[in-house]
C-alpha positions as CSV (number, residue, x, y, z in Angstrom):
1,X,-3.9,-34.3,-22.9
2,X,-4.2,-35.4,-19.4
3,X,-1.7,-38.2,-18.3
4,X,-2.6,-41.1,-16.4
5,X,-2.9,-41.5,-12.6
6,X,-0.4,-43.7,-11.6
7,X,-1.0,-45.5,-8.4
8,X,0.1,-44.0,-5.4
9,X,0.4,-40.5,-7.2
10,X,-1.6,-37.8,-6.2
11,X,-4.0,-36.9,-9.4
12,X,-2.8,-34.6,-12.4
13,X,-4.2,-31.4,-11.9
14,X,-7.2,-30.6,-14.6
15,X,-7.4,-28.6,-17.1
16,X,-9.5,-25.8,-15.0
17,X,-7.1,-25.7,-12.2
18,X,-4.1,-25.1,-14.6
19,X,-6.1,-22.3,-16.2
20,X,-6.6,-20.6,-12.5
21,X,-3.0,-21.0,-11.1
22,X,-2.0,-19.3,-14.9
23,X,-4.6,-16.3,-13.8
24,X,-3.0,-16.4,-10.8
25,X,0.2,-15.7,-11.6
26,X,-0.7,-13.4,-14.7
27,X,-2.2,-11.2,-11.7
28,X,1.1,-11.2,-9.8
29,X,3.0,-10.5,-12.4
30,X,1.0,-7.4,-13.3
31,X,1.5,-6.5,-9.6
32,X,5.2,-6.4,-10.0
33,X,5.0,-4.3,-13.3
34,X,3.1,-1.5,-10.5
35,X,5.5,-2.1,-7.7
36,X,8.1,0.4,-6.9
37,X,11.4,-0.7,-8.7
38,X,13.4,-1.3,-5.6
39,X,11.6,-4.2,-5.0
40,X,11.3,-5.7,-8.0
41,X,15.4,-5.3,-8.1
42,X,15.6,-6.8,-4.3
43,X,13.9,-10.1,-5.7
44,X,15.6,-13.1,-7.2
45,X,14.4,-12.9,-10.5
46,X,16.0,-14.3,-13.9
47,X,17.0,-11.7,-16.3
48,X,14.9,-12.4,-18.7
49,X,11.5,-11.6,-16.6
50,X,13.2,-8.5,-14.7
51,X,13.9,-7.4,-18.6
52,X,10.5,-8.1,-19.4
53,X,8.8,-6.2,-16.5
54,X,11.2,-3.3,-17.1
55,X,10.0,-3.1,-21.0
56,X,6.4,-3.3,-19.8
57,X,6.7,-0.4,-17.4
58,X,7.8,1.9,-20.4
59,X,5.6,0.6,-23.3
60,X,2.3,3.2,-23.3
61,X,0.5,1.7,-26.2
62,X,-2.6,-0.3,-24.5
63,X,-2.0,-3.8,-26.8
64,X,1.0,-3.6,-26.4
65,X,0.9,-3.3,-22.6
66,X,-1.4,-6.3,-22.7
67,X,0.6,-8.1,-24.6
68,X,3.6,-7.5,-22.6
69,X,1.5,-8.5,-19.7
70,X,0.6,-11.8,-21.1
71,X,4.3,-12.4,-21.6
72,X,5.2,-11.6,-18.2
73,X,2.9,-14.0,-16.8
74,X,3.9,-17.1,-19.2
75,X,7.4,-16.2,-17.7
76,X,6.3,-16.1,-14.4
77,X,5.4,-20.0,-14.5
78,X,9.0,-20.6,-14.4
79,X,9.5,-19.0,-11.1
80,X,8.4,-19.9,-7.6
81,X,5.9,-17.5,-6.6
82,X,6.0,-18.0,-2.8
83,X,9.0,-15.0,-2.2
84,X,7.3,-12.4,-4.7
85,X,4.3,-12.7,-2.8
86,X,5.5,-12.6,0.2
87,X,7.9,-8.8,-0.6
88,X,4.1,-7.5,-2.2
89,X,2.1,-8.2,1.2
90,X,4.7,-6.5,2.9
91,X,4.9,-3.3,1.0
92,X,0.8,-3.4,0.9
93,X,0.5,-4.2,4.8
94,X,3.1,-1.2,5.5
95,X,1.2,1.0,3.1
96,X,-2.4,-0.1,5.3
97,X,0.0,0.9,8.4
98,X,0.7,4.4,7.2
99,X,-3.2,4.9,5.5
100,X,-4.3,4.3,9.2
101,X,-2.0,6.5,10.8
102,X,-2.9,9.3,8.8
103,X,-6.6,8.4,9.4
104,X,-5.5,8.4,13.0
105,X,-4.5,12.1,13.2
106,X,-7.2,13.5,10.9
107,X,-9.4,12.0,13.2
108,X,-8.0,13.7,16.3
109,X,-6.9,16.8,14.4
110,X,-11.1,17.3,13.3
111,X,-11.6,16.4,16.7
112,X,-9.6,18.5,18.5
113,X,-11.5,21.5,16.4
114,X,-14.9,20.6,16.6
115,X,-14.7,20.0,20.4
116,X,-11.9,22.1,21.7
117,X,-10.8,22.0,25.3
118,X,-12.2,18.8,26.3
119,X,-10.6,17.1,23.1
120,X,-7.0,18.7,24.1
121,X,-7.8,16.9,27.4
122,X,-7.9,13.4,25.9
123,X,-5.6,14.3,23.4
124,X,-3.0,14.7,26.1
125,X,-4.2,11.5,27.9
126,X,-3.4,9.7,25.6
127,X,-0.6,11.4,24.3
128,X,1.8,12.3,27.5
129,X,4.5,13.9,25.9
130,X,2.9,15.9,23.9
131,X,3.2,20.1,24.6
132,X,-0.2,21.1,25.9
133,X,0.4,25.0,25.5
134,X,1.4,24.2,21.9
135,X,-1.5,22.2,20.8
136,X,-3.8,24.7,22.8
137,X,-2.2,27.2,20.6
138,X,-2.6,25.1,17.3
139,X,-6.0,24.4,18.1
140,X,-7.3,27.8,18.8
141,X,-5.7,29.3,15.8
142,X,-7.5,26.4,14.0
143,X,-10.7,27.4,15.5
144,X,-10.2,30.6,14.8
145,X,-9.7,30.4,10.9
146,X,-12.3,28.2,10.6
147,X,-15.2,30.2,12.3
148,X,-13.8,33.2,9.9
149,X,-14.0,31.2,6.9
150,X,-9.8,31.7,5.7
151,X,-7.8,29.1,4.1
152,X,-7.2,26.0,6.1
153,X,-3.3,26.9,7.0
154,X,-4.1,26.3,10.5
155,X,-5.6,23.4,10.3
156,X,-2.7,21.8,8.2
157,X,-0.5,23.0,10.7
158,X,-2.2,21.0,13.9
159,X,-2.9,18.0,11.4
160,X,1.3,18.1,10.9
161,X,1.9,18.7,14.8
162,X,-0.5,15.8,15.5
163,X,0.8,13.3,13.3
164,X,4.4,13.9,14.5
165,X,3.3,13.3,18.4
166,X,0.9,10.4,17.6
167,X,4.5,9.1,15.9
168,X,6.2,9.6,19.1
């Protein structure tokens, strides 16, 4: 049952937009039952709702989980959201910083194979202190193995040697 608008009150929020802020937070609290631990133990949370997302983590039978879930999100009214939020966009932001580094170096390390000497070139251009003999080395063994048809030990090895002096 909807209260009355009092005047000079902002309206009661309806029925609908109770519902979605509910999803909302049922979705964030299934978010912290798939974050790593340490954060969910670096966050200001009342026992009860750490207890509950602990429980949830272990429980492997699927109604249970959901029901679980459901409970974690009715307890995750009682908390402001605004902090938990905030520690999951920074774990997912430094997880789409290290996906793109490691894009980064595939790219140059396929690179550096397909095209060689003029690759190494730019590689180095953009890369100063990197060891030109070295990667010369890296990439011709790479070459190598991959015209005969071996393994690709090689190849790991220059995407490894790449990834350390894009880091530099």
């Amino acid at each position: 049952m909807r209260r009355r608008q009092l005047p000079g009150e902002p309206p009661p929020p309806t029925k609908g937009e109770l519902k979605r802020q509910a999803q909302t937070l049922q979705a964030l609290g299934e978010q912290l039952i798939e974050a790593p631990e340490e954060l969910v133990a670096g966050l200001d949370l009342p026992e009860k709702l750490r207890d509950a997302i602990e429980l949830a983590r272990r429980i492997t039978s699927h109604g249970a989980l959901v029901r679980q879930k459901l409970f974690v999100g009715k307890l995750m009214r009682r908390v402001d959201p605004e902090p938990i939020r905030a520690a999951l966009e920074a774990i997912s932001a430094t997880a789409r910083l290290t996906t793109m580094r490691f894009k980064r170096a595939e790219r140059w390390r396929d690179r550096l194979v397909l095209e060689g000497p003029a690759a190494i070139v730019e590689f180095i251009a953009e890369s100063p202190a990197a060891d030109r003999a070295e990667l010369s080395q890296l990439v011709a063994t790479a070459m190598a193995e991959q015209t005969h048809g071996k393994p690709a030990g090689a190849k790991r090895e220059l995407f490894r040697w790449v990834r350390d002096a894009l880091g530099r």
